[in-house]
N, C-alpha and C positions, 0 to 999 in steps of 0.2 A: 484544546490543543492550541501552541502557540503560533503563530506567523513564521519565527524560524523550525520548529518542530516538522510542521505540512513543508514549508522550502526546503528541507532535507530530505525528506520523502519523495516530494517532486523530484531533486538533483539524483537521487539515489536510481529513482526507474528510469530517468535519461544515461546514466552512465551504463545502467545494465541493458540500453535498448530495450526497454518498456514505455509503451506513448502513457504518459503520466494518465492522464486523463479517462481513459480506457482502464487502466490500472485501478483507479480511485473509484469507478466506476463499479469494478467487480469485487472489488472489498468491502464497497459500501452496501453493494448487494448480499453478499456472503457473512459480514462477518457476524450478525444477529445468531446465525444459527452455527457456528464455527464455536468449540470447543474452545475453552480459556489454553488449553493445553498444546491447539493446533496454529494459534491465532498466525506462528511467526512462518505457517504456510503462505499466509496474506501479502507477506513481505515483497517488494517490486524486486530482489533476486533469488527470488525462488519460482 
């Protein structure tokens, strides 16, 4: 993943009120076992 790719993702769960970091936390936790088909659940505005 690139430097701007993560910086939009960061900008994205600030704009939605999601603490990035908290956010990145539980995707990183999650997405192992999260279905290719659910991944865009993971997304900081959902």
């Amino acid at each position: 993943m690139g430097d701007g790719t993560l910086a939009t993702l960061i900008m994205s769960a600030k704009l939605n009120d999601v603490d990035p970091q908290a956010w990145l936390a539980d995707v990183l936790a999650h997405i192992a076992d999260t279905p290719i088909t659910r991944l865009e659940q993971l997304l900081p505005w959902n």
